[in-house]
Wavefront OBJ file of the C-alpha trace (Angstrom):
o trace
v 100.529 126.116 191.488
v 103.594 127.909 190.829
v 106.352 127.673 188.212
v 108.864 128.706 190.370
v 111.400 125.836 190.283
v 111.461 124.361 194.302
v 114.845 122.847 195.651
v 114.652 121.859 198.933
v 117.634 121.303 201.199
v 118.944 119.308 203.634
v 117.488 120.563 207.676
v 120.264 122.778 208.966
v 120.564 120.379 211.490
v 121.980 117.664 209.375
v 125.584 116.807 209.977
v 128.791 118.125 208.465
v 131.145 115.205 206.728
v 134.302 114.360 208.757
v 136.557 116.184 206.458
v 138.660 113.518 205.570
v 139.751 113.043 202.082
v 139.496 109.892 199.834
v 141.460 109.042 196.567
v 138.434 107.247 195.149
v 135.485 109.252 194.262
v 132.332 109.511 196.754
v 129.261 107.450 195.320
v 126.521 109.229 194.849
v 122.993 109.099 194.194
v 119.698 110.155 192.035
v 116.519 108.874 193.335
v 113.750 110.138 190.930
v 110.321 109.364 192.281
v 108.009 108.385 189.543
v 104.567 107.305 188.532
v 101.194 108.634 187.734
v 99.054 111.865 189.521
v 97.663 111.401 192.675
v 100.152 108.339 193.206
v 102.206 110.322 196.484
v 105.380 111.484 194.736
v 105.421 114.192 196.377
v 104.637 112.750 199.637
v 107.433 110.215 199.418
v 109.976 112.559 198.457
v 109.840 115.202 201.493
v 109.765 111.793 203.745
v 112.841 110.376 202.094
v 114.303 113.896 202.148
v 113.656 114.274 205.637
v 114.985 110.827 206.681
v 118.252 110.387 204.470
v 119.191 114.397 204.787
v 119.651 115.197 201.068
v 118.033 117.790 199.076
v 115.016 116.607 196.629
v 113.846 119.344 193.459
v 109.943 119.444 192.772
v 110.087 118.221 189.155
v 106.852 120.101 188.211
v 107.916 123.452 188.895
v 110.888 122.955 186.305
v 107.695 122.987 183.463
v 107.113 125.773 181.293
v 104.053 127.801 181.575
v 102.788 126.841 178.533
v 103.292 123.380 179.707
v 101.117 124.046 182.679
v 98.465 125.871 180.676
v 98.353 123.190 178.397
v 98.284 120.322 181.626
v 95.273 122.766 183.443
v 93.308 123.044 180.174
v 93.520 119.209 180.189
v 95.574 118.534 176.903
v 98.124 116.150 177.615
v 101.926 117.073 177.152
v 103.553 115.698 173.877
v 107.092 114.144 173.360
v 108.098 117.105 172.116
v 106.996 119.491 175.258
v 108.443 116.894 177.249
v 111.790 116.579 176.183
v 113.580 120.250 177.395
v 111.704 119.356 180.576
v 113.379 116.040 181.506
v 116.549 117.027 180.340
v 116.483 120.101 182.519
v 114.914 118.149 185.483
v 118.314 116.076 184.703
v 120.611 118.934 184.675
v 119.232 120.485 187.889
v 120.035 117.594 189.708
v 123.657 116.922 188.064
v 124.004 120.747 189.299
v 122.511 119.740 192.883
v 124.881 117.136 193.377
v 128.446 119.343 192.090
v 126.609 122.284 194.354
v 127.829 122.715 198.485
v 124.749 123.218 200.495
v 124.371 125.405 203.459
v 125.310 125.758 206.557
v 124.830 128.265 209.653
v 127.757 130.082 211.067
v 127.429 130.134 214.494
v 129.226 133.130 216.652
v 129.972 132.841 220.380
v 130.083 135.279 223.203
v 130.832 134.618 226.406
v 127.311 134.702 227.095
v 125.616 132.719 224.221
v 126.106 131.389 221.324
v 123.456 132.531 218.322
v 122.890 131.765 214.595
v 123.460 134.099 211.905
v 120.958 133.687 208.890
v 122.222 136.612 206.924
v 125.477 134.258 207.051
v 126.596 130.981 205.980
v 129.304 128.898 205.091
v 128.819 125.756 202.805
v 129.099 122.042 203.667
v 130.563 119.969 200.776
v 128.156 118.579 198.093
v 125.177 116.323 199.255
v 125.754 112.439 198.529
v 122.254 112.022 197.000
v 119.076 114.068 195.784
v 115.883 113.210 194.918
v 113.714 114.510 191.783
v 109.955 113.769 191.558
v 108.793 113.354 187.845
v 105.929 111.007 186.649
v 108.766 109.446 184.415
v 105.868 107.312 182.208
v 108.219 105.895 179.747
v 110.566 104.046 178.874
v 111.958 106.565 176.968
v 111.581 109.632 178.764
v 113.352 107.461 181.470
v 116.320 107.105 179.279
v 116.462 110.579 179.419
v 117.212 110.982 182.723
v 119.324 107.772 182.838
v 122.120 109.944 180.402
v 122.956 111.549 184.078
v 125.242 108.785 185.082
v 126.638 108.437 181.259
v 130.404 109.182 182.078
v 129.835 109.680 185.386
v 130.841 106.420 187.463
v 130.437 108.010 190.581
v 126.636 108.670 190.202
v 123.672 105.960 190.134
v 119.828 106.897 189.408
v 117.334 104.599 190.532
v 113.673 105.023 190.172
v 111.284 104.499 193.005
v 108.172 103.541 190.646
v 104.779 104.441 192.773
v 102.317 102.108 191.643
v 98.527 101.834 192.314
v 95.220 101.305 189.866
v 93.424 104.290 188.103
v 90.315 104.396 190.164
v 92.136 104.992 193.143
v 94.309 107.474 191.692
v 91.532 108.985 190.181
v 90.102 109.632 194.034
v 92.871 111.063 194.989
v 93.118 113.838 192.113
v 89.715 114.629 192.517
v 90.166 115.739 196.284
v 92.823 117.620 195.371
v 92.430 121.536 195.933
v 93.881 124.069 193.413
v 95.828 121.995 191.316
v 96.790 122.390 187.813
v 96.272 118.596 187.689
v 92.941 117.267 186.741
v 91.105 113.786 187.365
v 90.673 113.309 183.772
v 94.178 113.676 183.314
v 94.535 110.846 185.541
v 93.212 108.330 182.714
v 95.224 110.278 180.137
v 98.584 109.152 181.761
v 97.463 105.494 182.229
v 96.877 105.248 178.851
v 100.790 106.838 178.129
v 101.952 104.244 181.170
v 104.581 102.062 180.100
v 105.276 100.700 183.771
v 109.073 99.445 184.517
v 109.297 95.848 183.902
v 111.790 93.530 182.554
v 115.446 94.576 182.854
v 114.169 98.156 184.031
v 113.276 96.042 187.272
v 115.650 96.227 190.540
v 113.537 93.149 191.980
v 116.096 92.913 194.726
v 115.341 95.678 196.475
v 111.676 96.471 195.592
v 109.201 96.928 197.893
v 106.621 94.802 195.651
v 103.995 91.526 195.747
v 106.060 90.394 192.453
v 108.283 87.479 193.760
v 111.745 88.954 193.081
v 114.624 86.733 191.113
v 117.262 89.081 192.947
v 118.072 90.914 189.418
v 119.388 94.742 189.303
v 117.876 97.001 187.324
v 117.686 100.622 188.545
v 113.943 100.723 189.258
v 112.555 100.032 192.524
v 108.684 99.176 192.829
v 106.578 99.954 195.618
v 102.483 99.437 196.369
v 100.865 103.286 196.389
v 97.802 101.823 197.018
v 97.954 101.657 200.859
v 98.224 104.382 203.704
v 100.536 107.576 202.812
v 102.907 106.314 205.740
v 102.840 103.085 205.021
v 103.740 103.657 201.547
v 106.289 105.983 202.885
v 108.267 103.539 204.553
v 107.938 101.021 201.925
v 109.654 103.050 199.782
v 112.472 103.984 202.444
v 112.813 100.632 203.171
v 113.487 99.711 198.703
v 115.675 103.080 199.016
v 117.572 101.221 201.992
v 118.045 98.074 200.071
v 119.530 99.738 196.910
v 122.302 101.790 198.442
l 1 2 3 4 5 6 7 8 9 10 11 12 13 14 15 16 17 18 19 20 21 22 23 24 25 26 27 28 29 30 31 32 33 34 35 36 37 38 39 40 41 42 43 44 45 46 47 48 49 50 51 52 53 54 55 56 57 58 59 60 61 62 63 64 65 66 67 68 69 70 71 72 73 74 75 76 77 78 79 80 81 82 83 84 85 86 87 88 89 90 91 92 93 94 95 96 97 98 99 100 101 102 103 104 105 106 107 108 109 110 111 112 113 114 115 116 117 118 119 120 121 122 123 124 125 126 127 128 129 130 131 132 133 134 135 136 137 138 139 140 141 142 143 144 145 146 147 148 149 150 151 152 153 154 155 156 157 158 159 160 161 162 163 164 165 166 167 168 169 170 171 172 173 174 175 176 177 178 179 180 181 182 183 184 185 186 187 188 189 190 191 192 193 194 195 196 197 198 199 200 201 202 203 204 205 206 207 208 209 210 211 212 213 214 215 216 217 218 219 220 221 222 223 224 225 226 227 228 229 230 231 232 233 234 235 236 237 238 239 240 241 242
């Protein structure tokens, strides 16, 4: 897999905002997609990207490469290779957020009307964007949480993917050319410290738990199931939170 950090945009196709200017600042959001290997992040985030139009960064590709050596060798990351990680993870999407994305510039004849990649204007700054990082503790959690620290105009939630080892496990292990390893799978469950408590948004979750209505900032949603089923589950806990 490669290193190369991964943002993905908005489709070009998404719409422009209205223009019209506001003397309170626009709200805006970090949705972080978290939990252990094999447990969809990645699948989530390109269907939430896809359905709410905001740009979501590939966590993984912000590692160093001797992080990945050291995750395809199958020793597990330490606090300390972990910490430049999650704060840049952070900082990437504090820069996504302040950044204006693309947008074609269309020029008309009186014949047609064509596209011009080699050109393009910028739309203003996106309202939300998405980050996928396992996220497996509290603490490293916290880390990313210091993104809305003097900011009142941004909120990070977690979207906590949760299923058991074994079927995680499965899922790693039919996985082709990835740095990832089944083994590892039992490494992470064993660094889990699963959101619970006042981490919990129970309100909004997509979970069995019977909710008491309490906001925390971390949504939790069954990864056990169908990849489209836990797809909308988790668009339907992103829903509830906005």
């Amino acid at each position: 897999m490669s290193t190369e950090a991964i943002t993905h945009q908005p489709p070009i196709s998404s719409q422009a905002p209205n223009g019209t200017t506001s003397t309170h600042p626009q709200q805006k959001h970090i949705w972080v997609i978290t939990g252990p290997a094999g447990c969809g992040k990645t699948s989530v985030a390109e269907y939430l990207h896809q359905q709410l139009q905001i740009p979501y960064l590939e966590g993984d590709t912000f590692h160093t490469p001797e992080n990945v050596q050291k995750m395809s060798q199958g020793q597990p990351l330490t606090d300390a290779d972990r910490w430049d990680w999650l704060i840049l993870c952070r900082e990437q999407c504090l820069s996504t957020l302040h950044s204006p994305t693309p947008s074609p510039i269309t020029s008309t004849s009186t014949t047609t009307t064509t596209e011009t990649p080699s050109r393009r204007s910028s739309q203003a700054p996106p309202e939300g964007v998405i980050l996928t990082c396992s996220a497996l503790k509290r603490k490293y959690r916290d880390v990313l949480r210091v993104a809305a620290y003097h900011n009142p105009n941004i909120s990070i939630h977690f979207v906590f993917l949760s299923a058991s080892e074994s079927v995680l496990m499965d899922r790693v292990r039919a996985r082709q050319n990835h740095y990832m390893k089944d083994y590892m799978v039992h490494s992470q469950f064993q660094s889990l410290e699963a959101p619970q408590g006042d981490e919990l948004d129970e309100g909004a979750s997509e979970t069995v738990i019977a909710g008491s209505g309490k906001r925390g900032d971390v949504l939790c949603v069954d990864a056990g199931g169908e990849a489209k089923e836990v797809q909308r589950w988790a668009l339907n806990a992103v829903k509830g939170a906005i």
